[in-house]
C-alpha positions in Angstrom: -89.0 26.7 -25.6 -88.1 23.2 -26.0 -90.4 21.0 -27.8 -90.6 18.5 -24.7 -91.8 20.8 -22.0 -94.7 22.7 -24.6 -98.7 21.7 -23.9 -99.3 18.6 -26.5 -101.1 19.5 -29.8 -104.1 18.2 -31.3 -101.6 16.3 -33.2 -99.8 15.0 -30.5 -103.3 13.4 -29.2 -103.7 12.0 -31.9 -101.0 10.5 -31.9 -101.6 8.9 -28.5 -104.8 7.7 -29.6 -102.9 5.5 -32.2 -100.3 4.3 -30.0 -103.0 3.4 -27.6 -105.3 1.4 -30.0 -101.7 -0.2 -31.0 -101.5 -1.4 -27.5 -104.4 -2.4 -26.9 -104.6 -4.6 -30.0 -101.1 -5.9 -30.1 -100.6 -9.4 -28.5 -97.6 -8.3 -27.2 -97.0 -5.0 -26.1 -94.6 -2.7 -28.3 -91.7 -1.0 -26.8 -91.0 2.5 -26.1 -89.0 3.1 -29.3 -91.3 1.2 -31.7 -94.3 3.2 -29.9 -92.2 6.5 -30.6 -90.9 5.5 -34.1 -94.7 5.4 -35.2 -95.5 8.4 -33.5 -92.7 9.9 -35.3 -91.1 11.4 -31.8 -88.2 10.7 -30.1 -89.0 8.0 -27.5 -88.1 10.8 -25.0 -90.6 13.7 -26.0 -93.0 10.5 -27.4 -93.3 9.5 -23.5 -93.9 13.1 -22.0 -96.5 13.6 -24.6 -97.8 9.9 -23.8 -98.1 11.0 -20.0 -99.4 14.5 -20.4 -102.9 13.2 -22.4 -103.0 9.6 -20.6 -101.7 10.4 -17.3 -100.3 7.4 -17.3 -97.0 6.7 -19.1 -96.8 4.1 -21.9 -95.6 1.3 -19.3 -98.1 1.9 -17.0 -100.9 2.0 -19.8 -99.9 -1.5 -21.0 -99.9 -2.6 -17.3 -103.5 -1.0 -16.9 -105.0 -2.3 -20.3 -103.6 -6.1 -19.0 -105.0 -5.7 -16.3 -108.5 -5.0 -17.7 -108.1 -7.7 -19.9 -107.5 -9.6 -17.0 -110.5 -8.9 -15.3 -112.7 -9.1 -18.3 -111.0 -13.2 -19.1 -111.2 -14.0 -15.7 -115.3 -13.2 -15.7 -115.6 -15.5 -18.4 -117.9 -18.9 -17.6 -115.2 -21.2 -17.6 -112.0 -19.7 -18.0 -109.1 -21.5 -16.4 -106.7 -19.0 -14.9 -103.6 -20.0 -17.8 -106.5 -19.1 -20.3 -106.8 -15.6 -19.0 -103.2 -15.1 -18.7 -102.4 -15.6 -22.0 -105.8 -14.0 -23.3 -104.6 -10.6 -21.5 -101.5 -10.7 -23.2 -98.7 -12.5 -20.6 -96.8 -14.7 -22.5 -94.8 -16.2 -20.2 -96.3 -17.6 -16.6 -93.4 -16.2 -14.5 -94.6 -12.5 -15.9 -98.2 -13.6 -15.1 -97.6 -14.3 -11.6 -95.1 -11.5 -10.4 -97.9 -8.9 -11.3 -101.5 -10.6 -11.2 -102.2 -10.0 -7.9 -100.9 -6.4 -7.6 -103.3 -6.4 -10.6 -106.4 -7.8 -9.2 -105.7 -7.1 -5.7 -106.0 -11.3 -4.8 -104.6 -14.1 -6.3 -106.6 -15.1 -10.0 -107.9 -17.9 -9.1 -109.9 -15.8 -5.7 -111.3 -13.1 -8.4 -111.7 -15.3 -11.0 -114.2 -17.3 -8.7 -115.3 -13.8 -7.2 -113.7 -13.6 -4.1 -113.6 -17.2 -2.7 -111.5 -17.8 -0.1 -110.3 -14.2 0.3 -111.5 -13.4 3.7 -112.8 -10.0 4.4 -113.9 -8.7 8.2 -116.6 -6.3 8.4 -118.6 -4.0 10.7 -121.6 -1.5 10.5 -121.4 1.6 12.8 -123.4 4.9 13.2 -121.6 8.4 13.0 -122.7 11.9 12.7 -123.0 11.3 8.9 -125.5 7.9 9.1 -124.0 4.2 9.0 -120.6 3.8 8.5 -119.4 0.0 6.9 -115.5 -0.9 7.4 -114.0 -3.7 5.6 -110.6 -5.0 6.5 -109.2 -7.8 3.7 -105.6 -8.9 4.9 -104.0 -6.1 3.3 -105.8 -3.6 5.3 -108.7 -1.4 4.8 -110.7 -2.3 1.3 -113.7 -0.3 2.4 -115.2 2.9 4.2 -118.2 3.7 2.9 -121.4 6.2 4.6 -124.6 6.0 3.6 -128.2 6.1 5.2 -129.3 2.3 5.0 -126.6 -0.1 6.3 -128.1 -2.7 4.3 -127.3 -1.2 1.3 -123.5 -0.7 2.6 -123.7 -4.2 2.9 -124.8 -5.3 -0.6 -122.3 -3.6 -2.4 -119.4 -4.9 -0.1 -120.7 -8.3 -1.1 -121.4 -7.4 -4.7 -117.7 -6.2 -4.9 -116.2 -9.9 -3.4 -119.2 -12.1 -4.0 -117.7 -15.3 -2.9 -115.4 -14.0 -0.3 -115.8 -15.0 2.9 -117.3 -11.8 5.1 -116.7 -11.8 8.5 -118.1 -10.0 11.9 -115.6 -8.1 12.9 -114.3 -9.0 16.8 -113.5 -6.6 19.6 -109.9 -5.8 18.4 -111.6 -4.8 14.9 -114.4 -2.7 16.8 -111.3 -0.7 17.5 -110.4 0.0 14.4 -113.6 0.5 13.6 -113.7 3.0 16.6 -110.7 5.0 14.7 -112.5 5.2 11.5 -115.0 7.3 13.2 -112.9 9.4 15.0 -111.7 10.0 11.5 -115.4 10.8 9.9 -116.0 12.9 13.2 -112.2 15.0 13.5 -111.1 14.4 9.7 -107.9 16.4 11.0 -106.9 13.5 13.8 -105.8 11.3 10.5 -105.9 7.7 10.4 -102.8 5.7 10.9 -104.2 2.3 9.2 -102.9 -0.1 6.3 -105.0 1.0 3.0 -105.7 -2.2 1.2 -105.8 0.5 -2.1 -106.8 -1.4 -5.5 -106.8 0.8 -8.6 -104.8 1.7 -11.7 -101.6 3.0 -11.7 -103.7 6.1 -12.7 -106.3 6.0 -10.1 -103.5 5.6 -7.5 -101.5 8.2 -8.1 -104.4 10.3 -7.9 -105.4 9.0 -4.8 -102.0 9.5 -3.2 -101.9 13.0 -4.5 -105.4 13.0 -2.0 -103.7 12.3 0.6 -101.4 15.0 0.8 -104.1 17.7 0.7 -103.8 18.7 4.4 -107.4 18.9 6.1 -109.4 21.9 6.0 -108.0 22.6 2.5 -109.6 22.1 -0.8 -107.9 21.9 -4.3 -109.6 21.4 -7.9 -109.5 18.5 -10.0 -107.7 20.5 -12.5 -105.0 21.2 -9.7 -104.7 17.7 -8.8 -104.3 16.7 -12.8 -101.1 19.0 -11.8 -100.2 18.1 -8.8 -99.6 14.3 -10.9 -97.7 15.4 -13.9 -100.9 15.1 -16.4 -102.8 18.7 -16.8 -105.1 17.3 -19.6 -106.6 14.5 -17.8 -109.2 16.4 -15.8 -111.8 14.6 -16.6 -110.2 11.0 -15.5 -109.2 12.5 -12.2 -112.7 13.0 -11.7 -113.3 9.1 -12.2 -110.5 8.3 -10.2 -112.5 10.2 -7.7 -115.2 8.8 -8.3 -113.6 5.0 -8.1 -112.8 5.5 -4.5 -113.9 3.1 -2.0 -112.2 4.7 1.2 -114.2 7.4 2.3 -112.2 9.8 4.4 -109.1 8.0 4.4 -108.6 8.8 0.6 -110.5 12.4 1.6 -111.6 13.0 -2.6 -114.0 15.1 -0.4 -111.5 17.9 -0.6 -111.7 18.1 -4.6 -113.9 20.7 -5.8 -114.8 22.4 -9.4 -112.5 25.1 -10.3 -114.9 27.7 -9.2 -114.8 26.6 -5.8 -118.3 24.8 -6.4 -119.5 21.5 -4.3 -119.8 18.7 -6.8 -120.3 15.1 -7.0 -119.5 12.7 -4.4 -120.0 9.2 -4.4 -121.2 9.0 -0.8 -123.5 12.1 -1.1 -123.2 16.0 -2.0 -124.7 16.5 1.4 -121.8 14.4 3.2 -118.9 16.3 1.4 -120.3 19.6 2.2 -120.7 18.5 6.1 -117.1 17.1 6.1 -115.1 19.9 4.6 -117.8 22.4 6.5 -116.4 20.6 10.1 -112.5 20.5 8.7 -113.2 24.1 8.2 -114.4 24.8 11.9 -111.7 22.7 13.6 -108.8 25.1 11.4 -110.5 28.1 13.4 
């Protein structure tokens, strides 16, 4: 069997591991063939190895580790937005500025000062599952989250943009809202809405690979680790699960253990067993 296409050895990780802390603690990022020529690999088998224990591949590593740095300079006291550019390893401001706000989901300067001026609509509903918040940014839908006190909901909506500017939603956004519990209520109706999805390039792939898992079906997190080209990173799909702020929509509700167990969810065990338990009905 070719060496490409084999499971990567203990070696292999470890050899991952390096390229990663090389990354991470270069100021500027090495390329593809210096990353392989350490790793003693061809930059071809060096990059399926890199994917199969990151999940991500090298590019998309260096784009996720700036963009943590990112974050992390921009929630310093003080930090001018240049700063934190060059601090998360963009060395030249036309770079910076193409990718920041795919990055951050908002221009630097609206995260660095925690949301101001990004304006976010919101509205609080009951469904058969207890209150239901919807945020809308400009993007599309940043939130859907359940839960059984809505004034919780609305903490962590403004914990997660503390300085944007949340609005009541008006009579065209109780429609939407309307839709989103049609969804929680008939999970198989879908929802035809603009995601406003932030995340890694990990995270998202993940959460696309969601997406496609028809209703009243279930896969396991080890399937989806498949499903996205990266078998060893179990354990991260679970956090990318677990990272979701789109309940429903992004159904991570249809992930299960391999033994076909009910496990975490971040909006309640109780809630994921009640919405695959009504998908299951509605397939009958």
């Amino acid at each position: 069997m070719d060496a490409d296409t084999t499971a990567p050895s203990a070696r292999d990780a470890a050899r991952v591991a390096a390229a990663c802390r090389r990354i991470e603690q270069a100021d500027t990022p090495p390329s593809l063939a210096v990353l392989a020529r350490e790793a003693g690999l061809s930059p071809h088998h060096f990059h399926r190895v890199f994917k199969a224990v990151t999940g991500l591949t090298p590019k998309a590593y260096v784009q996720a580790h700036r963009g943590k740095a990112l974050r992390e300079a921009l929630a310093r006291p003080g930090a001018t937005v240049v700063e934190a550019a060059f601090d998360a390893g963009f060395n030249a401001a036309s770079r910076f500025y193409d990718s920041a706000e795919t990055l951050l989901g908002m221009k630097p300067a609206q995260y660095r000062d925690g949301g101001v001026r990004a304006r976010i609509a919101f509205a609080i509903a009951q469904c058969s599952l207890g209150a239901l918040l919807v945020a809308r940014s400009q993007r599309g839908l940043c939130a859907i989250a359940l839960g059984d006190d809505p004034d919780v909901l609305l903490r962590e909506l403004q914990d997660r943009f503390p300085r944007a500017e949340l609005v009541g939603g008006d009579a065209a956004f109780e429609q939407l809202v309307a839709q989103v519990v049609g969804l929680v209520e008939a999970p198989r109706l879908g929802l035809d809405l603009p995601l406003d999805i932030r995340g890694t390039a990990f995270q998202q792939r993940v959460w696309d690979a969601l997406r496609k898992v028809p209703a009243g079906e279930t896969v396991s997190y080890a399937e989806i680790a498949a499903r996205i080209g990266s078998p060893r990173a179990v354990r991260a799909v679970a956090q990318a699960c677990a990272a979701n702020v789109l309940a429903v929509a992004i159904p991570c509700h249809r992930v299960v253990r391999s033994d076909g167990g009910v496990s975490g969810y971040r909006w309640g065990v109780a809630r994921k067993q009640a919405l695959l338990a009504r998908e299951r009905r509605a397939g009958d």
